[in-house]
LUMDREN-388492 format. One record per atom (N, C-alpha, C): atom name; residue number from 1; chain; residue in three letters; x, y, z. Coordinates in steps of 0.001 Angstrom, whole numbers, plus 524288, in hexadecimal, padded with zeros to 5 digits. Layout:
+------+-----+-------+-----+-------+-------+-------+
: atom :   n : chain : res :    px :    py :    pz :
+------+-----+-------+-----+-------+-------+-------+
:   CA : NUM :     A : Ala :     X :     Y :     Z :
...
+------+-----+-------+-----+-------+-------+-------+
This chain:
+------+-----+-------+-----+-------+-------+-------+
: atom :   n : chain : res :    px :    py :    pz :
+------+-----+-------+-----+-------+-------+-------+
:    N :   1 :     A : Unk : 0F41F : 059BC : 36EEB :
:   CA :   1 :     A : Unk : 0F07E : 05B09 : 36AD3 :
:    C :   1 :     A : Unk : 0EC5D : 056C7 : 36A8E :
:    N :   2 :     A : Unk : 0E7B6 : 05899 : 3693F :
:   CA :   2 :     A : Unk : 0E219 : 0539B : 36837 :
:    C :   2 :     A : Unk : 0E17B : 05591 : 362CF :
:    N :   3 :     A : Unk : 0E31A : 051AE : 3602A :
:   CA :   3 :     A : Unk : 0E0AA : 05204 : 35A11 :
:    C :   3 :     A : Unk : 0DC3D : 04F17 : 35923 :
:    N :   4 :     A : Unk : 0DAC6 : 04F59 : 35423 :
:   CA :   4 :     A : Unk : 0D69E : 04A77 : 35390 :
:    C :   4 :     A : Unk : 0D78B : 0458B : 350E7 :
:    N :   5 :     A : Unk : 0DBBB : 04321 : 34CE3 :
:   CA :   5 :     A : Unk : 0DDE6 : 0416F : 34D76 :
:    C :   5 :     A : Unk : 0E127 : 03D94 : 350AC :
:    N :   6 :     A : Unk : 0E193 : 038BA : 3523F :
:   CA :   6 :     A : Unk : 0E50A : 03472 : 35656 :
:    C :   6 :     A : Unk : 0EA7E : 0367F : 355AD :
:    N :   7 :     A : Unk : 0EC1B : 0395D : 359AD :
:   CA :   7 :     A : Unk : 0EAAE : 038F6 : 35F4B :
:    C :   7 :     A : Unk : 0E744 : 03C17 : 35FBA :
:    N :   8 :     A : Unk : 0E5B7 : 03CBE : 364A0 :
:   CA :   8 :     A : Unk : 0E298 : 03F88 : 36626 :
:    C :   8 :     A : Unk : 0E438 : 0438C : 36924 :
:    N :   9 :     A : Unk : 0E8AC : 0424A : 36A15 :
:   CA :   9 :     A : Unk : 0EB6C : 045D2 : 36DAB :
:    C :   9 :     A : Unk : 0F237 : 04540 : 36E7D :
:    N :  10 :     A : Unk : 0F516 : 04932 : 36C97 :
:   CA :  10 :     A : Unk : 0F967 : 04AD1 : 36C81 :
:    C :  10 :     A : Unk : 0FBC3 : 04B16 : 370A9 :
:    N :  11 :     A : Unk : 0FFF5 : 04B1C : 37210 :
:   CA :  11 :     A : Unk : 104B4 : 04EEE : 37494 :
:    C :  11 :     A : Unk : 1085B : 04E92 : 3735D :
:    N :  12 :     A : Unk : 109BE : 0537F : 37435 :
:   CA :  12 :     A : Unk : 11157 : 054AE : 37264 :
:    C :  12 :     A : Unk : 1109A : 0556F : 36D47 :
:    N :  13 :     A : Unk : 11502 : 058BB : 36CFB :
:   CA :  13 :     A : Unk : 115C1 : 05B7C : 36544 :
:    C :  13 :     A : Unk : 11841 : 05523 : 3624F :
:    N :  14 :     A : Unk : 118D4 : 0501A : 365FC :
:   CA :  14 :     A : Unk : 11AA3 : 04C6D : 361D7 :
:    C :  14 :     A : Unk : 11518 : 04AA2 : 361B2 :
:    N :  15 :     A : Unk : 1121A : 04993 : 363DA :
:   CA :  15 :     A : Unk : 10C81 : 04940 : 36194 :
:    C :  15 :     A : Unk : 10A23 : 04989 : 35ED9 :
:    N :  16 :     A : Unk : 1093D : 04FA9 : 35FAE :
:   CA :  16 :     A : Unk : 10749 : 052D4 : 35C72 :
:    C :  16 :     A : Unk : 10A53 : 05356 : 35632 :
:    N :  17 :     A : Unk : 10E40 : 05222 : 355AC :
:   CA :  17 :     A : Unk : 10F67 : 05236 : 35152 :
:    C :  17 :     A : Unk : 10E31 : 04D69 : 34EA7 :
:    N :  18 :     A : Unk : 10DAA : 048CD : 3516D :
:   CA :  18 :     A : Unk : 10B39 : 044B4 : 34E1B :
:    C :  18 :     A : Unk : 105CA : 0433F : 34C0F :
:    N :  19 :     A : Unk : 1034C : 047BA : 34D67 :
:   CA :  19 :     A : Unk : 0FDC2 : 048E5 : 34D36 :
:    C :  19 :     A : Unk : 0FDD9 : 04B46 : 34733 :
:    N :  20 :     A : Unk : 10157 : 04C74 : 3445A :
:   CA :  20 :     A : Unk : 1007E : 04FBF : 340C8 :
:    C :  20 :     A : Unk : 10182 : 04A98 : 33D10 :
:    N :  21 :     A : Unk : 10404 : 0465B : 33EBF :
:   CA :  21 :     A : Unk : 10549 : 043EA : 3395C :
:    C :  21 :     A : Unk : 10033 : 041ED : 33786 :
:    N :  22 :     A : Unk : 0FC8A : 04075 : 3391F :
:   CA :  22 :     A : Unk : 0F6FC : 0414D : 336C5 :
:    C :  22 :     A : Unk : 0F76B : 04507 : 3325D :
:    N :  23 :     A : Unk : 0F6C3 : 04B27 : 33478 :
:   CA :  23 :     A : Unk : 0F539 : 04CC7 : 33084 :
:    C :  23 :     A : Unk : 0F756 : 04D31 : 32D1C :
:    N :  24 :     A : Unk : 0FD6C : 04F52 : 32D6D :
:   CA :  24 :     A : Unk : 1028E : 04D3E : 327CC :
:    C :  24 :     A : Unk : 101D2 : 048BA : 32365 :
:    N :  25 :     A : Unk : 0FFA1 : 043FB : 326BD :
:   CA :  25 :     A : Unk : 0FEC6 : 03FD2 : 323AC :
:    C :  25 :     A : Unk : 0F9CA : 0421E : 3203C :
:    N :  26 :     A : Unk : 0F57A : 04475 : 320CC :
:   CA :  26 :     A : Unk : 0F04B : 04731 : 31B56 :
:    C :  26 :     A : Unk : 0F251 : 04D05 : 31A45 :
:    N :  27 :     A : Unk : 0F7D4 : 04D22 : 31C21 :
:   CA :  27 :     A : Unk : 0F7B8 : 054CF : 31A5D :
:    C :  27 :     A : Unk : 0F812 : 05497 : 31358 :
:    N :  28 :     A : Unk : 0F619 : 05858 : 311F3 :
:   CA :  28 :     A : Unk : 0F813 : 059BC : 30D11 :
:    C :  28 :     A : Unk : 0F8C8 : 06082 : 30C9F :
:    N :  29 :     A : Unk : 0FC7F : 05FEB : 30AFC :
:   CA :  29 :     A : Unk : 0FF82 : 06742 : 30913 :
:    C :  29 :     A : Unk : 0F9B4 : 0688B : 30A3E :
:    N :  30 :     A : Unk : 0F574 : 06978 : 30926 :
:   CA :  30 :     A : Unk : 0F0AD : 06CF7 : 306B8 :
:    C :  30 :     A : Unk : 0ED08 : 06C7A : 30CD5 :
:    N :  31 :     A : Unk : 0ED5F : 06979 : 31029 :
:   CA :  31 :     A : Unk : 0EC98 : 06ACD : 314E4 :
:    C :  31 :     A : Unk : 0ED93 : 06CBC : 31976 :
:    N :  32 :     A : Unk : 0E9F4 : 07068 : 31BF3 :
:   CA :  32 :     A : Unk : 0ED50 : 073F1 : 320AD :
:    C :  32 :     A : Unk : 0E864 : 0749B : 324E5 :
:    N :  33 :     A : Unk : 0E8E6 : 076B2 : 32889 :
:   CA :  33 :     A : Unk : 0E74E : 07634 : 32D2A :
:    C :  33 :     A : Unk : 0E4F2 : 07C72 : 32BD7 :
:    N :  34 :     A : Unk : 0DFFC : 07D1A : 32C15 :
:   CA :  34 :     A : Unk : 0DD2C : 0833B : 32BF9 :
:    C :  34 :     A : Unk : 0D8FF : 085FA : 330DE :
:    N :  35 :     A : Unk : 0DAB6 : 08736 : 33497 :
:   CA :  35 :     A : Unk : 0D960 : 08A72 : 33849 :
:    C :  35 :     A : Unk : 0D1AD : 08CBE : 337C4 :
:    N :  36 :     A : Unk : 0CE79 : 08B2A : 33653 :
:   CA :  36 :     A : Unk : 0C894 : 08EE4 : 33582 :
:    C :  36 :     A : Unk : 0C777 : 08FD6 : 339D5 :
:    N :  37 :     A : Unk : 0C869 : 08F01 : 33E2E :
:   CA :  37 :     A : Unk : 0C59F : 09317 : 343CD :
:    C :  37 :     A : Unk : 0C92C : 0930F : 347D8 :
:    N :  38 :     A : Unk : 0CAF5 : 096B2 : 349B2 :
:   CA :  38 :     A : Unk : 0CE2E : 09684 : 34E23 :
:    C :  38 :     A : Unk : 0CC57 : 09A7E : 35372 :
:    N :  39 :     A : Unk : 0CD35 : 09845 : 35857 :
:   CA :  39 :     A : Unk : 0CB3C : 09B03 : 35DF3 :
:    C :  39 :     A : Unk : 0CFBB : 09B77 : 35F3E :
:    N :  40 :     A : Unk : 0D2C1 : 09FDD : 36091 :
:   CA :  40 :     A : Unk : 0D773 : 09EEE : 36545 :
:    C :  40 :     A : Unk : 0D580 : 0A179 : 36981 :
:    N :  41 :     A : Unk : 0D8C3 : 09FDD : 36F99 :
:   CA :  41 :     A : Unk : 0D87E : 0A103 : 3738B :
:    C :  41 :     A : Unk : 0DC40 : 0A14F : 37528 :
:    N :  42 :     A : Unk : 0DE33 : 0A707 : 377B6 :
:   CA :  42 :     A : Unk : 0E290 : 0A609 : 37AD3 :
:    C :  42 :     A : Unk : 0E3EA : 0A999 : 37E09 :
:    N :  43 :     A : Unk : 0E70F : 0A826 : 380CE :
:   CA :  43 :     A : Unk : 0E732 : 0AB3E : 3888D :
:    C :  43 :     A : Unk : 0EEB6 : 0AAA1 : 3868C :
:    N :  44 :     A : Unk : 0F062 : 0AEB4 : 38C08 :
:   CA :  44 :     A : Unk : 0F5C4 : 0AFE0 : 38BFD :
:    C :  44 :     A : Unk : 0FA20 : 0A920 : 38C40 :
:    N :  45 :     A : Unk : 0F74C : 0A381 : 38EE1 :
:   CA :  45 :     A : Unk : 0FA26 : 0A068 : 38C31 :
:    C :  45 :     A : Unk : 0F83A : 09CD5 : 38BEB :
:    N :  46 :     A : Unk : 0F294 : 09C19 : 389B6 :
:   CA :  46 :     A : Unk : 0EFA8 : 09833 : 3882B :
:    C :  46 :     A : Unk : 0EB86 : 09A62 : 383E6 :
:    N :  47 :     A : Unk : 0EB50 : 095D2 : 37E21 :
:   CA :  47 :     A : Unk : 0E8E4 : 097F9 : 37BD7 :
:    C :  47 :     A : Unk : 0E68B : 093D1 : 37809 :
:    N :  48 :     A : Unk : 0E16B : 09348 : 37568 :
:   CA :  48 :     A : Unk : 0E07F : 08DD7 : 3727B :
:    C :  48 :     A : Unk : 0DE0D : 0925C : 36D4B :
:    N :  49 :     A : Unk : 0DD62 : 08CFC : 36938 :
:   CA :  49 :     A : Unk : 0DC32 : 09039 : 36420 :
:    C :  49 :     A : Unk : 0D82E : 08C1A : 362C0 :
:    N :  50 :     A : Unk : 0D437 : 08B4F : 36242 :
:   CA :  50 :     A : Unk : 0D0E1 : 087E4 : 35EEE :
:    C :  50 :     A : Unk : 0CDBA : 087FE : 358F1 :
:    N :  51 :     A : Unk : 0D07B : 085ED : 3563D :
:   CA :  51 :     A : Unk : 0CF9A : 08679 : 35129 :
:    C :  51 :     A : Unk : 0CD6E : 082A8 : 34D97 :
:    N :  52 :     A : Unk : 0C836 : 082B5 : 34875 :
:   CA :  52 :     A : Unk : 0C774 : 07FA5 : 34586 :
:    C :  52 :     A : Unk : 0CA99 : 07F35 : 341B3 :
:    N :  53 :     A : Unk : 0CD1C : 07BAB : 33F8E :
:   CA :  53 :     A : Unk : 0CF8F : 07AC1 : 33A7C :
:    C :  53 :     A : Unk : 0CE87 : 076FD : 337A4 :
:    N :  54 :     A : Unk : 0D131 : 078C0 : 332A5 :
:   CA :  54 :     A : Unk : 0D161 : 0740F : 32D6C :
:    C :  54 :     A : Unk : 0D4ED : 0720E : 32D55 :
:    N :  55 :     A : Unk : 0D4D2 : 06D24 : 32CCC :
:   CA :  55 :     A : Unk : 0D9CF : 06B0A : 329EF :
:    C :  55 :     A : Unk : 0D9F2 : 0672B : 3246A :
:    N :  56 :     A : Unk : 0DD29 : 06747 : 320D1 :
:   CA :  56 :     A : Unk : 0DD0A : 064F6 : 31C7C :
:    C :  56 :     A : Unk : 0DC1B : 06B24 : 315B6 :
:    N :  57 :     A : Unk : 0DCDC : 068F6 : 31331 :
:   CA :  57 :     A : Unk : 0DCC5 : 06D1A : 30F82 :
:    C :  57 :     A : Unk : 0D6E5 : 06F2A : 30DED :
:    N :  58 :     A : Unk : 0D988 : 0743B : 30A56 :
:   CA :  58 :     A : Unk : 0D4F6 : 07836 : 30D18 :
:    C :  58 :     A : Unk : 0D072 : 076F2 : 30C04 :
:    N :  59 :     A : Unk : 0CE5F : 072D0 : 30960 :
:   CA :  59 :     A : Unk : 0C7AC : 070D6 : 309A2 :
:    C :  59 :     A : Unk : 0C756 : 06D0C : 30E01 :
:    N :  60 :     A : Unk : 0CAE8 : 06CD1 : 311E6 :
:   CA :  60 :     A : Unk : 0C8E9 : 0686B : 316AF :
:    C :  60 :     A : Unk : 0C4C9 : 069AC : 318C7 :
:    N :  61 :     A : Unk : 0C2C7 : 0664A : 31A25 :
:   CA :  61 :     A : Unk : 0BE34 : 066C9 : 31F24 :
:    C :  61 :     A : Unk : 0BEEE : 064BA : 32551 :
:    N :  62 :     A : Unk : 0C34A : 062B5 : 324CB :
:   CA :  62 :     A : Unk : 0C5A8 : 06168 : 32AA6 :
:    C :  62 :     A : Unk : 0C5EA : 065C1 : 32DD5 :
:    N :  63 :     A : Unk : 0C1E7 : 06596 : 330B8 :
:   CA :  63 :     A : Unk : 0C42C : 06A80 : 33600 :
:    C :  63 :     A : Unk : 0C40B : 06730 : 33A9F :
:    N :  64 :     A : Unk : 0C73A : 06A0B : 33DE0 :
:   CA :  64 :     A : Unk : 0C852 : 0675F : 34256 :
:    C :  64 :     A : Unk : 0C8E4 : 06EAC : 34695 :
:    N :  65 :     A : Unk : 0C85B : 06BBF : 34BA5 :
:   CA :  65 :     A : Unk : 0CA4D : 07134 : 34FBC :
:    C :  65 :     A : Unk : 0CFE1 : 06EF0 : 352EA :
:    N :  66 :     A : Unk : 0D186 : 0741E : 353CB :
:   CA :  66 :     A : Unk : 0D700 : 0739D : 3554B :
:    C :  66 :     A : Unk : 0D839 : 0785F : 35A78 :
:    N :  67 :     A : Unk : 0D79B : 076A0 : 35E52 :
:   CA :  67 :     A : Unk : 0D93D : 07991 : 362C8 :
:    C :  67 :     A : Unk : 0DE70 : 07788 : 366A8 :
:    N :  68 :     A : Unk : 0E0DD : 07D1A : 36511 :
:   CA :  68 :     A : Unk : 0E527 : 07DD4 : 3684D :
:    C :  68 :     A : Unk : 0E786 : 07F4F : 36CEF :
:    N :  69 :     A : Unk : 0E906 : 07DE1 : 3715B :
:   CA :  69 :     A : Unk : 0EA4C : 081B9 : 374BA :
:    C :  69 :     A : Unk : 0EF82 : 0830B : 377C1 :
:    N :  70 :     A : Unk : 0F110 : 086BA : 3781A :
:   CA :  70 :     A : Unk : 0F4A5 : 089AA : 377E5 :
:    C :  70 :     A : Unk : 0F54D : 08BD8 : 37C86 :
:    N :  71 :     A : Unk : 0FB92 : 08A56 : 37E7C :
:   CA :  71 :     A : Unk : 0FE4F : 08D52 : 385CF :
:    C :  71 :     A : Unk : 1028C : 08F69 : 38412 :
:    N :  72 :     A : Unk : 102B0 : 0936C : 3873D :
:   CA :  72 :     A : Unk : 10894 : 097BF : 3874F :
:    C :  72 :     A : Unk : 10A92 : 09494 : 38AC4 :
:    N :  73 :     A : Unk : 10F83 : 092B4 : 389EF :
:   CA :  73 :     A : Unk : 114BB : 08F35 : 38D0E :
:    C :  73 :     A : Unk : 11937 : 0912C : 38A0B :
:    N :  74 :     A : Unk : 11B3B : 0942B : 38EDD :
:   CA :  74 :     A : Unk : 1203A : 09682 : 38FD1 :
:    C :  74 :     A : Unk : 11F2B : 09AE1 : 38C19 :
:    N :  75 :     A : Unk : 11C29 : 09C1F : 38897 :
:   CA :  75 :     A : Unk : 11B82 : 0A1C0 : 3873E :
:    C :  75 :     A : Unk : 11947 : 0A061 : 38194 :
:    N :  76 :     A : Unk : 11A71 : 09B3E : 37EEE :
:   CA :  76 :     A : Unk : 11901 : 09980 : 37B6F :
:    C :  76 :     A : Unk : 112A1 : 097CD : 37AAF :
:    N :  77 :     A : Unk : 11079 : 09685 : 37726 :
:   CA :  77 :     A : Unk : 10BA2 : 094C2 : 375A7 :
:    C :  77 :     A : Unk : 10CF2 : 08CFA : 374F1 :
:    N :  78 :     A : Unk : 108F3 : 08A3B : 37843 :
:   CA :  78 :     A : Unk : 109FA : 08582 : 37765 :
:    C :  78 :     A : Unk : 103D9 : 08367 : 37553 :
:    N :  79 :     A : Unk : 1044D : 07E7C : 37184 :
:   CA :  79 :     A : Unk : 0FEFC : 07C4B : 37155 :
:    C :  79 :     A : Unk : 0FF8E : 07A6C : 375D3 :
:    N :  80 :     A : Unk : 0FA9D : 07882 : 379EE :
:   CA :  80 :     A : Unk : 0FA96 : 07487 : 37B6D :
:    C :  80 :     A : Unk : 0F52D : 0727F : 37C3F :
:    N :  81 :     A : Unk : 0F2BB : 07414 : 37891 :
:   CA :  81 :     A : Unk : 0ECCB : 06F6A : 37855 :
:    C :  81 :     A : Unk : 0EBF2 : 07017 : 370D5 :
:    N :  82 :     A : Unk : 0EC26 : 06B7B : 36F0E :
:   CA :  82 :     A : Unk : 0E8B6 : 06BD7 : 368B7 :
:    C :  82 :     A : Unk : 0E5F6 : 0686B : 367FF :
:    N :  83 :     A : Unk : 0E243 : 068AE : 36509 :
:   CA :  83 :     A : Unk : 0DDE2 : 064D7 : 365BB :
:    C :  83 :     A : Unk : 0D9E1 : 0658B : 36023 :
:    N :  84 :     A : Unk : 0DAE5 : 0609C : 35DF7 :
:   CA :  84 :     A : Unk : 0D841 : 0623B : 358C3 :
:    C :  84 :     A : Unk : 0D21E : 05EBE : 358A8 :
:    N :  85 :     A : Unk : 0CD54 : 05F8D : 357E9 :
:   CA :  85 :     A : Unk : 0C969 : 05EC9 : 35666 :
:    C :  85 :     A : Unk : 0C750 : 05DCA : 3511D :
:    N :  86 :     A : Unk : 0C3EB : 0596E : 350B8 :
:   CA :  86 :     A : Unk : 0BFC6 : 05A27 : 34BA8 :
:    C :  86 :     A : Unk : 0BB47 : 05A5E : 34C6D :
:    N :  87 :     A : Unk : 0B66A : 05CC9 : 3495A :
:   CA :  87 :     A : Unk : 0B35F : 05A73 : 34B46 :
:    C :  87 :     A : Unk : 0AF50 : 054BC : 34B2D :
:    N :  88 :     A : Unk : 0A985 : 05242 : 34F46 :
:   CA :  88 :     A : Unk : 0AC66 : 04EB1 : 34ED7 :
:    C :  88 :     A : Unk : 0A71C : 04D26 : 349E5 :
:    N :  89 :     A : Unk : 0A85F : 049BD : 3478E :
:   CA :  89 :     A : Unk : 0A46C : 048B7 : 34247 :
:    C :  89 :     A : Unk : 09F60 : 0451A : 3447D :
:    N :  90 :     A : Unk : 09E33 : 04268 : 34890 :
:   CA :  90 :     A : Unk : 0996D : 0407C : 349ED :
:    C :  90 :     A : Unk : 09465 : 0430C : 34CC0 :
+------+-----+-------+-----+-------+-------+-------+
């Protein structure tokens, strides 16, 4: 995974799960992650979704983009590319 956020870059689900204690540490009950534009693409076993979202409660102004991408292995759906963006303020 490439977040924006240090690191910059993930691997492995033990990684990736330490990527979240960031955000746990500012969550509050009243914030959630809100989807406003989504593209999917997808073929019989490859497929990506690129989406704008919010995050923070519902008067945030934090948006960020979030693209995913997605392989059929062994019959299942796997991530294996995520990559989160902001844009950049200069």
């Amino acid at each position: 995974m490439f977040d924006v956020p240090p690191p910059l870059q993930s691997r492995g689900l033990d990684e990736y799960r330490k990527t979240w204690n960031l955000f746990y540490t500012c969550y509050r009950p009243s914030h959630a992650f809100n989807i406003e534009e989504i593209a999917i693409t997808a073929g019989d076993d490859v497929a990506f979704a690129v989406m704008v979202m919010r995050c923070g409660p519902p008067d945030a102004t934090f948006q960020f983009r979030l693209t995913i991408g997605l392989r059929k292995v062994d019959g299942d759906w796997r991530i294996t590319h995520e990559h989160h963006s902001v844009p950049a303020t200069d």
